[in-house]
Backbone as CSV, one residue per row, in Angstrom:
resi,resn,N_x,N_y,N_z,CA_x,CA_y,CA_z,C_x,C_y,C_z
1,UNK,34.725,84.419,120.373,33.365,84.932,120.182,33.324,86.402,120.587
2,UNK,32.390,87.288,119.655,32.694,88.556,120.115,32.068,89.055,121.545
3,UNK,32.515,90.114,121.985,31.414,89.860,123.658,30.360,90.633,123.103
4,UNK,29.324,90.519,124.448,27.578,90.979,123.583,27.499,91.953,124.254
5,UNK,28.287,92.812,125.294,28.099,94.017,125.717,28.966,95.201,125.429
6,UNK,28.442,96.007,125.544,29.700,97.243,125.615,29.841,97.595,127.027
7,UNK,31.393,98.088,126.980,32.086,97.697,128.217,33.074,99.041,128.187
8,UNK,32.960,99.867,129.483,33.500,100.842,130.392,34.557,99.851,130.337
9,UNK,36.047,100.337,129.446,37.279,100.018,130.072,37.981,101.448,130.760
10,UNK,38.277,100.858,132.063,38.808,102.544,133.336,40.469,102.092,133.290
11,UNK,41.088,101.007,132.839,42.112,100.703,133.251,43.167,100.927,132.289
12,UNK,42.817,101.775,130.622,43.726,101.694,130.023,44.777,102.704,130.410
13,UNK,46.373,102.502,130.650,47.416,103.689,130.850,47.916,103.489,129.481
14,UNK,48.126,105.561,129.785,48.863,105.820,128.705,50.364,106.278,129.180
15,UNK,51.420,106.122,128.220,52.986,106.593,128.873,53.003,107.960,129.124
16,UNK,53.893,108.024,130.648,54.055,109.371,130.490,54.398,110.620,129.232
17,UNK,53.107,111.749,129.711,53.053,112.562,128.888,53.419,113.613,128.728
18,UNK,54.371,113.813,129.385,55.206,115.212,129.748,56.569,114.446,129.279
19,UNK,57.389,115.410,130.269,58.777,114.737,129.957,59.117,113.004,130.838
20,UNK,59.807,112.292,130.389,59.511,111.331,130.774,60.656,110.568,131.933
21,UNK,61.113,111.655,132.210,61.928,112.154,133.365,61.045,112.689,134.540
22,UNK,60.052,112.856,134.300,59.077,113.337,135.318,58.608,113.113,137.141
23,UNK,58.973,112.142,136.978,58.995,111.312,138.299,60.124,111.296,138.839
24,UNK,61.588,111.717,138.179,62.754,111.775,138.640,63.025,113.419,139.131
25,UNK,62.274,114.036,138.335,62.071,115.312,138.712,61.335,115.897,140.106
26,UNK,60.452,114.808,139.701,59.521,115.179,141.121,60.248,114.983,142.056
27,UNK,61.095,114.118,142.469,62.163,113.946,143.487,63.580,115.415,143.803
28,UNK,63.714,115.465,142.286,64.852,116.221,142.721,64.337,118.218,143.121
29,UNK,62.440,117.869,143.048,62.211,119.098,142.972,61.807,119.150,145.011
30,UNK,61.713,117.905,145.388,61.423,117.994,146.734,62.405,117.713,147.798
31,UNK,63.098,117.094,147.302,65.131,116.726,147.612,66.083,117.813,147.212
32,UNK,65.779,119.068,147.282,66.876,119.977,146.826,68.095,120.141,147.546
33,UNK,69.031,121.041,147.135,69.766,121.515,147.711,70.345,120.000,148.884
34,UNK,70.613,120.823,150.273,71.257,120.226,151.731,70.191,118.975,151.636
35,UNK,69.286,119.072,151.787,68.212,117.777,151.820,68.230,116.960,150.683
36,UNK,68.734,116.845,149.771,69.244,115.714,148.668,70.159,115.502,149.168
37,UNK,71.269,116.230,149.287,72.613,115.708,149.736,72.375,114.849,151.035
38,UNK,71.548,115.272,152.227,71.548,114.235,153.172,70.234,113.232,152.768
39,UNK,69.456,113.049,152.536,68.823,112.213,152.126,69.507,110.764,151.945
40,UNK,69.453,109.644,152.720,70.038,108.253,152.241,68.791,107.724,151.382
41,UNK,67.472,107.676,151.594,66.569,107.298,151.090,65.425,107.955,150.737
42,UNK,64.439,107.400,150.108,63.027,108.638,150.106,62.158,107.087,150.152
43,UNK,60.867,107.339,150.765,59.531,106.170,150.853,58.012,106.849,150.328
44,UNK,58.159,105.795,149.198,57.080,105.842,148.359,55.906,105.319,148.943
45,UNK,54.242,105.824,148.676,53.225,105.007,149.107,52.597,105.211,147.449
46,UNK,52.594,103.820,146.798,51.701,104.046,145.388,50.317,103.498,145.144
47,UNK,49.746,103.632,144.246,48.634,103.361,144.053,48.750,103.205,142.578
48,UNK,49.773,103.052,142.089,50.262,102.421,140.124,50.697,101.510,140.407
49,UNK,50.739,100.083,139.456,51.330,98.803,139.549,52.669,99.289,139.819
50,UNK,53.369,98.063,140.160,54.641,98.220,140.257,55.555,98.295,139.155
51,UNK,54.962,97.384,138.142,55.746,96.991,137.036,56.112,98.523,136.272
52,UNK,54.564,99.337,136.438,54.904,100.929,135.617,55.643,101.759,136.156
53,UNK,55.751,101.511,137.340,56.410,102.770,138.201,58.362,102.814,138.505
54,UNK,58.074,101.277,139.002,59.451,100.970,138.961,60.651,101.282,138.693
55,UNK,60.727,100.660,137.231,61.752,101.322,136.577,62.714,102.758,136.541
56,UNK,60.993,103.296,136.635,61.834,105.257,136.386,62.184,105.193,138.003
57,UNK,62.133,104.683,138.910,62.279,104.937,140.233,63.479,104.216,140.073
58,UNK,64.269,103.277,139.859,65.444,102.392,139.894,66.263,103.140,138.839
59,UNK,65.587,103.944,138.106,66.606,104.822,137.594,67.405,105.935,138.196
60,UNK,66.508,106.550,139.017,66.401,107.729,140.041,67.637,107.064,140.994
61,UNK,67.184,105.843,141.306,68.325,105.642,142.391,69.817,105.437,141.849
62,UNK,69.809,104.705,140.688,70.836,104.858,139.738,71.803,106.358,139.850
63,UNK,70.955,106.924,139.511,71.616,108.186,139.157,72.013,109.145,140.597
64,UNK,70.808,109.063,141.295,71.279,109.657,142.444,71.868,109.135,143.912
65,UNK,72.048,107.661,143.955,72.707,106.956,145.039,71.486,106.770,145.883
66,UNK,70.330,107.459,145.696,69.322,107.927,147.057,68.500,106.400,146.796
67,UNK,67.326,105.158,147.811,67.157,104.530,148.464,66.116,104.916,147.923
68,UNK,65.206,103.973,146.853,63.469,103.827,146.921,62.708,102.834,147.673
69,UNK,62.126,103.164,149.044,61.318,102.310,149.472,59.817,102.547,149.150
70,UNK,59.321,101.099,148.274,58.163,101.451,147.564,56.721,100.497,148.385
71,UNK,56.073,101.640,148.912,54.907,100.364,149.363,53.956,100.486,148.522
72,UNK,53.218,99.589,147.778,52.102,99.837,146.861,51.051,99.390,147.378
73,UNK,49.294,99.289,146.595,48.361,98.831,147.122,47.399,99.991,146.323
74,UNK,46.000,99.429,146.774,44.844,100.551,146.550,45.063,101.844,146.964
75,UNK,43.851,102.994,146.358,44.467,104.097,146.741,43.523,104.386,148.281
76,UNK,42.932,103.719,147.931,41.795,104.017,149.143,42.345,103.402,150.335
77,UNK,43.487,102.326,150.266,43.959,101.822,151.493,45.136,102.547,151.741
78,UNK,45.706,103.219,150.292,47.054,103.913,151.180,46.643,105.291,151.819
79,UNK,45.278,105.499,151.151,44.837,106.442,152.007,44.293,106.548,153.517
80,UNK,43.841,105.343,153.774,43.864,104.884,154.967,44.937,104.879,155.980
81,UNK,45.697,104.154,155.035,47.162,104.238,156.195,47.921,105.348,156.777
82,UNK,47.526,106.578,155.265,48.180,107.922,155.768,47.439,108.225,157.311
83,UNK,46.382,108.194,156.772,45.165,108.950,157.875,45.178,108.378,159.502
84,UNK,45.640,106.769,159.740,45.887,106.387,160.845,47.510,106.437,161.351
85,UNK,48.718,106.431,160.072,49.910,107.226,160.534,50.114,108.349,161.033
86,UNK,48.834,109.435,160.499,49.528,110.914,160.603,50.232,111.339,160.494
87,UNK,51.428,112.081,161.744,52.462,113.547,161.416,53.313,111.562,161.539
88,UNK,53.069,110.945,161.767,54.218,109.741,162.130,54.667,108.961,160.768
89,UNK,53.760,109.266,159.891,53.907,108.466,158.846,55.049,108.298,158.116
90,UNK,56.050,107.138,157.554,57.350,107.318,157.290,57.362,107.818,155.432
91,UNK,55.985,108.114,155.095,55.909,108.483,153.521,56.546,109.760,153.716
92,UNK,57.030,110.087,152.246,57.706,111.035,151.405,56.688,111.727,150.254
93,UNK,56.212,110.515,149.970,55.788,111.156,148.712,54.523,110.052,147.876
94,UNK,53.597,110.360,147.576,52.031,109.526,147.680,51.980,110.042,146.188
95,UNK,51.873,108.360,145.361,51.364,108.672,144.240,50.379,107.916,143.913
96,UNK,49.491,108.419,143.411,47.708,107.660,143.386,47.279,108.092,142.235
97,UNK,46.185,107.460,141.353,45.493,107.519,140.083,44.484,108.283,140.316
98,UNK,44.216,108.916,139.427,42.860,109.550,139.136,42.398,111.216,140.424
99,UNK,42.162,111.836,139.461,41.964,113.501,140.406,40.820,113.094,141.678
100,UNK,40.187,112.385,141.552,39.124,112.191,142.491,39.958,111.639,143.570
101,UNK,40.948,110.713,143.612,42.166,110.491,144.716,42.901,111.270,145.346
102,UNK,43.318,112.270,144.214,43.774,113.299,144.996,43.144,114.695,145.504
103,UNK,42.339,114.492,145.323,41.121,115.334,145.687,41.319,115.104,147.137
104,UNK,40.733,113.462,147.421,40.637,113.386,148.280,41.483,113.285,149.422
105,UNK,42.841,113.143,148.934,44.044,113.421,150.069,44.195,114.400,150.317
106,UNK,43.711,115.492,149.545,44.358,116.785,149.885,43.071,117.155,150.839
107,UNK,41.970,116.856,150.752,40.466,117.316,151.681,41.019,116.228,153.329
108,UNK,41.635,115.503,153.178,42.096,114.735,154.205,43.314,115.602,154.992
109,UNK,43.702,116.381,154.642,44.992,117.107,154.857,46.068,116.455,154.976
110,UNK,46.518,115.209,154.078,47.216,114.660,154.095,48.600,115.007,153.095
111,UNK,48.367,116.096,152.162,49.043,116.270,151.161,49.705,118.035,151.377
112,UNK,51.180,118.137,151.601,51.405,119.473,151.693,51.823,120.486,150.585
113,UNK,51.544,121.596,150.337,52.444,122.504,148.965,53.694,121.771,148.561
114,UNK,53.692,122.091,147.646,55.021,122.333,146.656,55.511,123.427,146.185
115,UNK,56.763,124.066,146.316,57.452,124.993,145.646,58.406,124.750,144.753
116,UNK,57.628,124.852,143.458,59.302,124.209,142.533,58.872,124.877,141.327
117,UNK,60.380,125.143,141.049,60.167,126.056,139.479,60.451,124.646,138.526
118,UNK,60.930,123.355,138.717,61.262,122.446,137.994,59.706,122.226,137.313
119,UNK,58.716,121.752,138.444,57.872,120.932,138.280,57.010,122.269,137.607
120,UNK,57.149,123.080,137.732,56.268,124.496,137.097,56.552,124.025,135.598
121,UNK,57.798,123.756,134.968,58.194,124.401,134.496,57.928,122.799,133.344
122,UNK,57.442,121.819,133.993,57.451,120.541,133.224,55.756,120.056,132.952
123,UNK,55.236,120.795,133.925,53.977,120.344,134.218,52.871,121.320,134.134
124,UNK,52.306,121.411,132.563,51.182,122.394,132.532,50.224,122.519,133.656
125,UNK,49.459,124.059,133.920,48.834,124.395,134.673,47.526,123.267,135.197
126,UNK,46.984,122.805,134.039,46.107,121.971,133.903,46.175,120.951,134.388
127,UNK,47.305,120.668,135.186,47.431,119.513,135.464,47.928,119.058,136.660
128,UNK,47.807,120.398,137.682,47.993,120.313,138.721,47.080,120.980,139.481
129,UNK,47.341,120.902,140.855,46.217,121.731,141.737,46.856,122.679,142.397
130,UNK,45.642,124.050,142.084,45.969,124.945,141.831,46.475,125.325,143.612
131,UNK,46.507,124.556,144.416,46.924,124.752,146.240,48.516,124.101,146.165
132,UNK,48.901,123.648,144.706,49.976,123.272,144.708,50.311,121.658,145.682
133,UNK,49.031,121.294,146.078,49.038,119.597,146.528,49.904,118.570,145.834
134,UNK,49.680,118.509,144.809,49.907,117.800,143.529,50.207,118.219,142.370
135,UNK,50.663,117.100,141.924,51.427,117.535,140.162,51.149,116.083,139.316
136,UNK,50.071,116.478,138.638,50.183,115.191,137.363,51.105,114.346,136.569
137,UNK,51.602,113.066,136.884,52.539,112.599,136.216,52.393,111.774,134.280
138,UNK,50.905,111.813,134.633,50.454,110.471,133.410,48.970,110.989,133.267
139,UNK,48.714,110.520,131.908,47.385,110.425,131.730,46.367,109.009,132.195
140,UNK,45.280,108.493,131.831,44.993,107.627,131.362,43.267,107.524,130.823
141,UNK,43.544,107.028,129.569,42.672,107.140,128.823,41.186,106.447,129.271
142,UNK,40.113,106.733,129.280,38.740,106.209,129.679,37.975,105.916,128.334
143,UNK,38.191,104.695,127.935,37.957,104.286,126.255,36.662,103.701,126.554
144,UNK,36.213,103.376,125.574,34.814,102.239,124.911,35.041,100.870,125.005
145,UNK,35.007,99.936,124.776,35.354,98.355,124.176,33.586,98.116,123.453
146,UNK,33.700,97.749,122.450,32.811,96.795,121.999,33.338,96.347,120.475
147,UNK,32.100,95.389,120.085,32.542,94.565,119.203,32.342,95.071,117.993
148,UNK,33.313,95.023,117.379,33.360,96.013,115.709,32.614,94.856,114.948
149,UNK,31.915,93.852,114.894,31.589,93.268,114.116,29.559,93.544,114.488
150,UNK,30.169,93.799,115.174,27.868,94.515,115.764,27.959,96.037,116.265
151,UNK,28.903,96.935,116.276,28.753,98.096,116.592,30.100,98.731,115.165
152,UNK,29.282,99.659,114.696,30.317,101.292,114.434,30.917,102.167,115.021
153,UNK,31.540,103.051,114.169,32.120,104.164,115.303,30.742,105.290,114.804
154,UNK,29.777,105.360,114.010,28.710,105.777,113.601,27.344,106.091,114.618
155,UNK,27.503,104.690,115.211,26.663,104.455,116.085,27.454,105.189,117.626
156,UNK,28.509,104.816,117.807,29.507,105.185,118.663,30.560,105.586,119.085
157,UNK,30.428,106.902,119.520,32.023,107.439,119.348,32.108,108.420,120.561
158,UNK,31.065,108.834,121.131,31.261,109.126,122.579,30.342,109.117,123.854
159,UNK,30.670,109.117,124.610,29.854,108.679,126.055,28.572,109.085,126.125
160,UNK,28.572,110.024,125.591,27.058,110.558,125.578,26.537,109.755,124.448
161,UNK,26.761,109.025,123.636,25.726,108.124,122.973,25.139,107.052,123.285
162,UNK,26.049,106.712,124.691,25.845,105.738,125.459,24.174,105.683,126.254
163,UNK,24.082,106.920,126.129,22.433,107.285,126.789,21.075,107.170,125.793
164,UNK,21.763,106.708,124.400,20.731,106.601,123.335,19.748,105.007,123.273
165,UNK,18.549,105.313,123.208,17.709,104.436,123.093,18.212,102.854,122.725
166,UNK,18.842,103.175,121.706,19.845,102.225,120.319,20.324,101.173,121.690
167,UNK,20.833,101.207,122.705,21.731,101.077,123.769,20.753,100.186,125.089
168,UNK,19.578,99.910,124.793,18.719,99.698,125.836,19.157,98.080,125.689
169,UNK,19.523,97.675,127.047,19.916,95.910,127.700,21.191,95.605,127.461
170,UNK,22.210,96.808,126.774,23.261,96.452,126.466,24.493,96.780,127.006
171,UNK,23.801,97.848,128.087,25.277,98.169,128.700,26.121,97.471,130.150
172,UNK,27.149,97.541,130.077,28.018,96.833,131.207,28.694,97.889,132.017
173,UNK,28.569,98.251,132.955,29.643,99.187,133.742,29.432,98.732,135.261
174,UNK,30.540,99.355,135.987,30.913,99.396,137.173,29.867,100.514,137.990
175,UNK,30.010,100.238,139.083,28.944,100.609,139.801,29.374,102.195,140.234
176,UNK,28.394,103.229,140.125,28.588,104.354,140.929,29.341,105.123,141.744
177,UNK,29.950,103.560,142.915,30.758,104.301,143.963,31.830,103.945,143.652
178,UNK,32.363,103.411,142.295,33.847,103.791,141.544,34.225,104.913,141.543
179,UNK,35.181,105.271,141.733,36.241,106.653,141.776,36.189,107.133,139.944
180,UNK,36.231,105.991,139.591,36.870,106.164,138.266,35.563,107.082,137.126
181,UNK,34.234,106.287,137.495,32.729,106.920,136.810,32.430,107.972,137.605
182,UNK,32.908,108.661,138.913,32.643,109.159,139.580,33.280,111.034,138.624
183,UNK,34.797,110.557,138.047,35.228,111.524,137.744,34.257,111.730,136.352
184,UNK,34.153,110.869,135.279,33.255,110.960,134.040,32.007,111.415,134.393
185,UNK,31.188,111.300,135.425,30.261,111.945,135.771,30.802,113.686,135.854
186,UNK,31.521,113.639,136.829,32.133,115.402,136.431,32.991,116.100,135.864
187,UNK,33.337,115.286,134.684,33.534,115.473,133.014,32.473,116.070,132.595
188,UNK,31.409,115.241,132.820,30.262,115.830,131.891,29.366,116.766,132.457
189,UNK,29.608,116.902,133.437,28.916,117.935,134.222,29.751,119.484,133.754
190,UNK,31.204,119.150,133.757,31.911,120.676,133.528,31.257,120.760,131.880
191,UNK,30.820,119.725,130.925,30.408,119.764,130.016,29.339,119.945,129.392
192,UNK,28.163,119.546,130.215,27.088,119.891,129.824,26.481,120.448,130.776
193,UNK,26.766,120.866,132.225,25.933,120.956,133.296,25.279,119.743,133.960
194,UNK,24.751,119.899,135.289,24.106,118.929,136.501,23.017,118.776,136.079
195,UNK,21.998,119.637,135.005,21.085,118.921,134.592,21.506,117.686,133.170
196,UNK,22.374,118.472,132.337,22.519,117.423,130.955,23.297,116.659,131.768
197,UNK,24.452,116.506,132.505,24.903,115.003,133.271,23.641,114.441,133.478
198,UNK,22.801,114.805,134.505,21.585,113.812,135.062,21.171,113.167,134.139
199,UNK,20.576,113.972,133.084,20.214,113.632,131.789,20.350,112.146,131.342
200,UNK,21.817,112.508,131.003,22.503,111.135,130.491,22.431,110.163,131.771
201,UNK,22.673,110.608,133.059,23.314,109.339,133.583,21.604,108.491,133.592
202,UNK,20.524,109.175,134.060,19.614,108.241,133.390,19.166,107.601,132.500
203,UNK,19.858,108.012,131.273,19.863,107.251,130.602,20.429,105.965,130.351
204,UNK,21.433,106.389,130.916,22.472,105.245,130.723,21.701,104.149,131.698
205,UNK,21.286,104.554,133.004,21.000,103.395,133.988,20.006,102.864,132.940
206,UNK,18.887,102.675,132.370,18.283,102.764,131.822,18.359,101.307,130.590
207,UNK,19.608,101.484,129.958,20.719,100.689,129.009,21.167,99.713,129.656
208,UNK,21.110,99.287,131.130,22.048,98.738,132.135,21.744,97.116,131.198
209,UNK,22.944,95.870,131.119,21.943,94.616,130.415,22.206,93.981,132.177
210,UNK,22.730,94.913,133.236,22.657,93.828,134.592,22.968,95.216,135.460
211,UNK,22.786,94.471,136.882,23.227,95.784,137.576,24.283,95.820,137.795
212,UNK,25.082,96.919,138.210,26.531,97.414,137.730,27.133,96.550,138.952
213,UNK,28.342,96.528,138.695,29.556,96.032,139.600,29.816,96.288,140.214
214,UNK,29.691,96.103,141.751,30.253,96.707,142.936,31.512,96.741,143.246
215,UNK,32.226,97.807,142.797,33.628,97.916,143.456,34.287,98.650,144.666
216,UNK,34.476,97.466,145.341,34.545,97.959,147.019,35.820,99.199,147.064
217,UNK,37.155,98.583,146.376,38.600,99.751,146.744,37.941,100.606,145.270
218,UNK,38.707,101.944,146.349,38.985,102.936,145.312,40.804,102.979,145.104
């Protein structure tokens, strides 16, 4: 049966979009020289399934003899853990979804520079922060879902239509203090401004067919 709402999907990944060596890079751009060579291991804290990350990491060790210890989980809890480890913490290297995550590690002072002509040199400007905190490995796409048999792409084809009258009892989304609507909110703000965001986002509440989903982890 088709579903009767339209539905905020936050979870679609797309494959890495750079080189796809990227994550092996990131290693050999922070492991250089004397410190690769002594390096027996490096310890991961992630916030990507395991199943995606894995691999290119078991490749890495493949190739370079060097030891992936991978702890995964939410980002909001590995952010936690940094913050009560501190200077003690046995991480290397923190990889987490979405700019609003790393936003927030780096406002935590948990995240230090990078100097690398590798990762310069793989990883458009755009896609890192400009304090050199971080370096973008992946995209992931923030799509639509609804049912092609009661909706068009006429009627619908981007977020901001989502605020149209047409839309009233029908919408489904996650609640506010998601990380994930948090960044689409300032999408559209670099896009239309803090008044046309407001704009829309009342509208949208507006469309709600229930109240949104409370999602506790970021």
């Amino acid at each position: 049966m088709a579903t009767k709402f339209v539905i905020f999907l936050n979870n679609v990944f797309q494959p890495v979009v750079f080189d796809g060596w990227a994550v092996v890079l990131l290693f050999l751009a922070i492991f250089t020289g004397s410190t690769l060579a002594m390096a027996a291991e490096v310890n991961i804290y992630s916030g990507r399934k395991e199943a995606l990350i894995k691999p290119v990491l078991d490749q890495f060790t493949e190739n370079t003899g060097i030891i992936v210890n991978l702890v995964s989980g939410r980002a909001g809890q590995l952010r936690e853990r940094l913050l009560v480890e501190g200077r003690n913490t046995p991480a290397d290297i923190l990889i987490t979804s979405d700019a609003a995550n790393l936003y927030r590690a780096t406002e935590a002072g948990l995240l230090q520079p990078v100097e690398s002509n590798i990762l310069d040199s793989q990883i458009p400007t755009n896609y890192r922060d400009k304090g050199r905190h971080w370096f973008g490995l992946s995209l992931r796409a923030r799509v639509l879902v609804y049912s092609v048999d009661r909706v068009s792409t006429d009627e619908l084809s981007t977020y901001e239509d989502l605020a149209s009258k047409n839309w009233r009892d029908r919408i489904s989304v996650r609640s506010s203090s998601n990380v994930y609507n948090q960044s689409l909110i300032a999408s559209l703000i670099v896009a239309h401004g803090i008044d046309g965001a407001e704009q829309w986002a009342k509208g949208l509440v507006k469309n709600f067919a229930r109240s949104p989903f409370l999602y506790i982890f970021s």
